[in-house]
N, C-alpha and C positions, 0 to 999 in steps of 0.2 A: 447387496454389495455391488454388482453390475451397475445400478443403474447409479450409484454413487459414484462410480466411474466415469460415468459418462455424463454426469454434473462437475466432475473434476476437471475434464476436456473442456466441457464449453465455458465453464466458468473461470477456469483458470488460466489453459493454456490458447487459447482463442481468442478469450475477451480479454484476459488480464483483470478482471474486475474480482471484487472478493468473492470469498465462498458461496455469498449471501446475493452478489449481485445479479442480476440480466440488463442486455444492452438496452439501449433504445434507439428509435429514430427520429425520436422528436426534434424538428430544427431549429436552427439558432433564430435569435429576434432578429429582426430587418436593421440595417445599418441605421435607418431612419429612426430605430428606435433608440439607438444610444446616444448619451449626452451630446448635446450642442456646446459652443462655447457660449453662447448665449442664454444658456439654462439661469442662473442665478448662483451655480455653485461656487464656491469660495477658492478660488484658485490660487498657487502660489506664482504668478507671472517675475516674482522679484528674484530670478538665480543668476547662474553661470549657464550658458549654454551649452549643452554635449549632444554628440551627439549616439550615446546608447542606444541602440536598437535589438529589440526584440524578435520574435517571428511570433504572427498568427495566425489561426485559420479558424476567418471565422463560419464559413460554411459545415465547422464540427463543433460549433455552438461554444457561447459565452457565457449562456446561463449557470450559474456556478452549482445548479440545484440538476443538472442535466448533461454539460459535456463531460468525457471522456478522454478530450483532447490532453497528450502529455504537453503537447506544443502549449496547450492554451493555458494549462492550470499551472504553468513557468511562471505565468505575470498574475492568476487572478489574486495570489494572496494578495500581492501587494493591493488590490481594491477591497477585496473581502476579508474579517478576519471571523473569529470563530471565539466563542465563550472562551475553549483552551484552545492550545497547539501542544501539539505534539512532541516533546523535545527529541533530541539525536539518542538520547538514554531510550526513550520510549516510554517516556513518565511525562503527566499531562501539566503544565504550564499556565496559567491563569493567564487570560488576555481581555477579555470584557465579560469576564466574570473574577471578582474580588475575593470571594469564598466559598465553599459547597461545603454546604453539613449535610451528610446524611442520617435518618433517624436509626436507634437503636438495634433494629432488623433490617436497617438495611435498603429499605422498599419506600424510602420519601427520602427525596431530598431538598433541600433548602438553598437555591443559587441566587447568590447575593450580587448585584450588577453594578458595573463601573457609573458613575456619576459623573463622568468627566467625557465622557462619550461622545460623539455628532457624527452622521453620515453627511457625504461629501455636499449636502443641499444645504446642512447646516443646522438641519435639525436633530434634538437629541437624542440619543437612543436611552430606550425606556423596555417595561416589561412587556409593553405590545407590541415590541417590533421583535421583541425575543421567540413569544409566545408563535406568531404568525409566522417566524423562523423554523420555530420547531415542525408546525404542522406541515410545511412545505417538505421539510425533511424526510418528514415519519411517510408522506405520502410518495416519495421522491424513490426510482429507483435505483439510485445511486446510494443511497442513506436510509434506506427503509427498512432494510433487514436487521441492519446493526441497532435499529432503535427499538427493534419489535417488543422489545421488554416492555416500555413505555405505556402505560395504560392510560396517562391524562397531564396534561400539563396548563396551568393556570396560574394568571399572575398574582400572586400574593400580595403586590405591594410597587410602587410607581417604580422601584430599584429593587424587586423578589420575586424571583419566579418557583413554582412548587411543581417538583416532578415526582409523581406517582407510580411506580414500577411491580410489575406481575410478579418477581422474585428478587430476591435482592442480587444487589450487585454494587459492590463495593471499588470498583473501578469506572466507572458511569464516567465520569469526567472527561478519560480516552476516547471516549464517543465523541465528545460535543466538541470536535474541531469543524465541522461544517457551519457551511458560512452565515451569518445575522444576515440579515438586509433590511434595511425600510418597510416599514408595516405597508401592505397591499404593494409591493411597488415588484412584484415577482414577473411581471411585464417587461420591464426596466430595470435588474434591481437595483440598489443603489446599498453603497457599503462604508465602512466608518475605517478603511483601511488610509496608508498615508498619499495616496494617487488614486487618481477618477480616470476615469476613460474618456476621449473627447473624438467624436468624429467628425471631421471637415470634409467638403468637399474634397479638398486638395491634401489630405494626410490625414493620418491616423496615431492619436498617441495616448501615453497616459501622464498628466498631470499631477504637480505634488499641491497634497491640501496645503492650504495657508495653517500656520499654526496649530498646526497637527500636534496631539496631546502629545507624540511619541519621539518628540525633538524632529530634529531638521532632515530630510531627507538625504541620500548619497547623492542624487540628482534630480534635479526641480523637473526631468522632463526624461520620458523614457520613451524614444518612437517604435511604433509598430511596422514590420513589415509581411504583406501576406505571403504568406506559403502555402502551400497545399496538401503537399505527402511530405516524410522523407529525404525523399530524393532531392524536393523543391529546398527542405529546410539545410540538407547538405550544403545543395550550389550554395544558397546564398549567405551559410556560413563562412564558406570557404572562399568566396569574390568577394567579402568582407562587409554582407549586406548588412546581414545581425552579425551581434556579438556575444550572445550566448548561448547552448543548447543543450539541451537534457535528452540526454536518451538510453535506452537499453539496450548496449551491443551488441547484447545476447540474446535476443528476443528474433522469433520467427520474422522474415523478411527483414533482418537490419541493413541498415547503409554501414557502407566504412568510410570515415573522415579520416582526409589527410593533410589539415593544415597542421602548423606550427602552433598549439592551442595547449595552455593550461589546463590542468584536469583533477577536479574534486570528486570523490567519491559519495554518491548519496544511496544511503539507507531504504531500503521497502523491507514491507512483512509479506512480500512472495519466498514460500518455504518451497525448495526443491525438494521430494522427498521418493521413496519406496513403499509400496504398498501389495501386501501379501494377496494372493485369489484365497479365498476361504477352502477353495476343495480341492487345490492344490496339495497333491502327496507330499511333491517336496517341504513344505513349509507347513504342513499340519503338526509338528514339533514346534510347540512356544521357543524351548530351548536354541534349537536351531534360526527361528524367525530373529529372538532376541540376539543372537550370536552374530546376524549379519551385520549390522551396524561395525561394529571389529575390522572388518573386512576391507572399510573403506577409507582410505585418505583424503580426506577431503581438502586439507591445504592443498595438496596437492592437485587436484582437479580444479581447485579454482583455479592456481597458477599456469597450468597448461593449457587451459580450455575453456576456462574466462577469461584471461589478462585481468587476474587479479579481482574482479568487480562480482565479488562475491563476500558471505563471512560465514565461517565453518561452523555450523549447529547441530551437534550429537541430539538433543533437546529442540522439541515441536515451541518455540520459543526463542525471538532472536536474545543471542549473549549479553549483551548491553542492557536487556532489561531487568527488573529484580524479580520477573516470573519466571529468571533462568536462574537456575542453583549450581554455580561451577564446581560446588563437589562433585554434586550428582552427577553435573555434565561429564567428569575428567571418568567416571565411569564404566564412560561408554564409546572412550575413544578409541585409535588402533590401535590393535593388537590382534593381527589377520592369525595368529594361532588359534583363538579362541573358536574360530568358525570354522577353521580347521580338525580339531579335536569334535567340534560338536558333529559336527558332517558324519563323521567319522563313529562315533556312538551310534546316530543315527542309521548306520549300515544306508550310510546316502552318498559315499564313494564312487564316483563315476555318473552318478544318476543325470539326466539331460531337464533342459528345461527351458522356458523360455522367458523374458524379457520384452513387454510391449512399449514403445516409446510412441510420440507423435512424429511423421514425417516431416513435419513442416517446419522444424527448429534444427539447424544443424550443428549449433551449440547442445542443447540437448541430447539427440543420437550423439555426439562425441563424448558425453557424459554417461551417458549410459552404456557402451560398448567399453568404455576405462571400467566402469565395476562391476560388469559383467567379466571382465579380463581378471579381476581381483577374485571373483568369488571360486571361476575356473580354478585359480591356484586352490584355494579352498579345496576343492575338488566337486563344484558343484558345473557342472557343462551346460552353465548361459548361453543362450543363444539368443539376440536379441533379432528378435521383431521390426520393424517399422511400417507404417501403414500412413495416410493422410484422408482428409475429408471421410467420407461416409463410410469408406473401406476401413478408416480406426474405429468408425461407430460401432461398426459391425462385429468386429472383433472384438469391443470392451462388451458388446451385450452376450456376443458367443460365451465371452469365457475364454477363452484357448490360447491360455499365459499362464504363467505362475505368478508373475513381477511386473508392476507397474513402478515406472518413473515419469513423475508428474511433477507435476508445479499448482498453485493456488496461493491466492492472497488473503490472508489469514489479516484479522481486525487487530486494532494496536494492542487489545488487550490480552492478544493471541488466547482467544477463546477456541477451544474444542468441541465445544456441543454439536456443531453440526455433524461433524466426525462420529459420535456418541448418541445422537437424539437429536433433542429439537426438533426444529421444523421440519430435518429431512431422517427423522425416525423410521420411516418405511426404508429408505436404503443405508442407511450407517451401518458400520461395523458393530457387529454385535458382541456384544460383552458387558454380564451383569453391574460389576461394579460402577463403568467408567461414567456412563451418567450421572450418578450422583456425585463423583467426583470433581465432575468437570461443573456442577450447580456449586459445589463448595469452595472449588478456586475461583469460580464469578464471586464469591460470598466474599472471601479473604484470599488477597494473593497469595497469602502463604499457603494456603493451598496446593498453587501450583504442582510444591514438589510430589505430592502424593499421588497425583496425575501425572505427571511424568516420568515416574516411577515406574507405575501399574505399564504404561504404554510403552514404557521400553523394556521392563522385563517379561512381558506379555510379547514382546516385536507386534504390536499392533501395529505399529507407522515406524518406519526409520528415516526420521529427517536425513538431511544431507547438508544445507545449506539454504541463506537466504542471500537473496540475489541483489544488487548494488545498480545503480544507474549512474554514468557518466554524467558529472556536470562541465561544458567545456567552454573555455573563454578565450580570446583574444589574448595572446602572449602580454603581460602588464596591465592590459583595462582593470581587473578587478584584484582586490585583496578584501581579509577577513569574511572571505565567507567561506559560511559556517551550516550547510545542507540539512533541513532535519528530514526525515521523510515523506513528510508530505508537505514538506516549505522550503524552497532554493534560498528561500531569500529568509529565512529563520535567522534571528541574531541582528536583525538591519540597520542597529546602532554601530555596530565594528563593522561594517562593510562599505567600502571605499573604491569609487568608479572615477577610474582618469581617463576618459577620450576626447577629445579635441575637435575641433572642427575643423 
């Protein structure tokens, strides 16, 4: 359980990457390597001229199979698109994929490919550019872990690709938002989205394809500007360089913006949550573990101490999705007597304990000292912790906590296994049943509820919330948009950009 801790630090609250991910350093391709305008790509020169600017940075990499950049992965859908997308529900979306059948058990599936397809050179996309996709992926550490199911994949048919999986999994679709590209072209890659990337000498922009299968672009032309951190991406939102920015205001080292700027709220599957020490006195009572959740307000936490960019989840599962069951969820909402009465059974009246957070979020310590404050009333004497870099290492492998509050990025299909088994079996939470549970809600999301069930009346995890990113605009440039989680630009048919020259 330790050391599942201390995969929950680096993975989650550090990198920000999923459960499943590690960083990397691999760099970005040489400027020299992206499109020329003299490529042969099929551009759309015939618009309105705007001028739309973005921020980029390309020295945190372009490759859509590789960076990490929030700045950079703003603009790659619009290059890259993905078999599905993800919608804002959290249900997966067909985009150059037509259909998925899957067989009988589960463990083959059958994905049927758009025919009307071309990447921005003009050629079309077929089952080898799918296939040579995938592989890039499965080997990719960005996309590797979530595909580990995946035992082979081969083209069926010039429009069918046939995916073979080690167990079943009847949500497989939620995976395949990672990007297609041009067969071999992972050097370069090149994407069938509705703008190309073009670098000049003298600027840097993205271009809208000619005759793009997906109707007419918001604007024929979207320019780039570089940034570098942060702070760069602030200034030059606010001296009016770019006009749009994504970020999480609540995340270790944020910036604070203070122009006059519109603001969308966008969706992620980073689950804040609680997690018990196993040889904690206080909380070896399931009764008691399961009782805290009661204890905590979470509207309320988000509204003070996120401004709002948050959504309240009793359930390891954000709300919106159908692997959340809002009976179940209303369950296990407040009702701070419940942890009170249990405390209180428990002859755990007064008893001390403590509370370890990351130092390095001061949105989080504000989160964590609010239900630490909550459980006091309980009568449990929280005492929270805070620690940074190797001195938190130290203390998640000591041991010498009762409570963790952590954060991790959980996969769209808000899979559990790792939690349970899987690949990190040697440090997951141990508990007979949850494993097979959690093979059974991958089987059929109805599922779900039976796993979230066991995990909250067990208190094995007590979610808290999933956490929301600021999308922010230029007072009037944009309307209809519509954020899904891992796309600003989701919906790109209702979305409307007026800037002027």
């Amino acid at each position: 359980m330790k050391r599942l801790l201390c995969l929950l630090l680096l993975l989650g609250l550090l990198s920000g990457c999923t459960l499943f991910d590690r960083r990397t350093e691999t760099e970005a391709p040489a400027a020299e390597e992206s499109v020329e305008e003299d490529s042969g790509i099929q551009l759309n020169t015939d618009h309105t001229e705007s001028l739309f600017t973005l921020g980029w940075s390309p020295d945190l990499g372009l490759n859509p199979f590789i960076t990490r950049s929030t700045t950079n992965w703003t603009f790659l859908p619009l290059i890259y698109e993905g078999l599905f997308v993800v919608s804002s529900n959290f249900e997966p979306e067909p985009v150059l994929c037509t259909e998925a059948e899957p067989s009988v058990d589960g463990r083959i599936w059958k994905l049927k490919l758009r025919q009307d397809a071309a990447f921005s050179n003009g050629a079309a996309m077929t089952a080898a550019d799918v296939v040579y996709s995938f592989e890039l992926a499965i080997k990719s550490e960005l996309y590797g872990d979530r595909l580990r199911a995946i035992d082979n994949v081969v083209q069926s048919g010039r429009y069918e690709v046939t995916v073979s999986l080690s167990k079943p999994m009847g949500s497989l679709p939620l995976l395949l938002d990672f990007p297609i590209i041009g067969y071999g072209s992972a050097a370069d890659p090149i994407g069938t989205g509705p703008y190309a990337l073009v670098v000049t000498k003298e600027e840097q922009y993205l271009e809208g394809i000619a005759d793009w299968r997906g109707g007419e672009q918001p604007v024929g032309r979207i320019y780039l500007y570089m940034v570098s951190n942060m702070d760069s991406v602030r200034d030059a939102f606010e001296f009016g360089r770019v006009d749009m920015v994504v970020s999480d205001l609540n995340a270790g080292g944020a910036v604070n913006f203070h122009s006059n700027y519109e603001l969308w709220s966008q969706d992620t599957t980073i689950m804040q949550f609680l997690s018990f020490h196993p040889e904690s006195p206080l909380f070896e009572s399931a009764a008691v573990r399961a009782a805290v959740t009661h204890a905590i307000d979470r509207q309320v936490l988000i509204t003070e101490y996120l401004d709002g960019y948050g959504v309240a989840a009793t359930l390891p599962a954000h709300p919106p999705s159908s692997r959340s069951h809002l009976s179940l969820a209303e369950e296990y909402g407040y009702e701070p007597e419940i942890l009170g009465r249990a405390v209180s059974e428990a002859l755990l009246t007064g008893r001390r304990g403590t509370m370890l957070v990351s130092g390095d979020n001061d949105s989080n310590r504000a989160l964590a000292e609010a239900i630490a404050a909550s459980l006091r009333e309980a009568g449990l004497e929280i005492e929270v912790i805070t620690a940074s870099g190797e001195d938190y290492l130290s203390l998640l492998e000591l041991g010498g906590y009762d409570l963790l509050f952590s954060e991790v990025r959980l996969t769209a299909d808000f899979d559990l296994s790792a939690f349970f088994g899987g690949q990190l079996s040697a440090y997951a939470i141990q508990h007979e049943d949850a494993p097979a549970l959690c093979l059974s809600a991958l089987e059929n999301s109805g599922n779900f509820y039976d796993l979230h069930k066991l995990v909250m009346d067990e208190g094995l995890l007590c979610p808290i919330l999933f956490k929301s990113r600021a999308v922010m605009t230029d007072r009037g440039s944009v309307t209809g948009l519509t954020p899904a989680p891992a796309n600003v630009f989701y919906g790109l048919s209702s979305l409307s950009i007026q800037i002027e020259q």
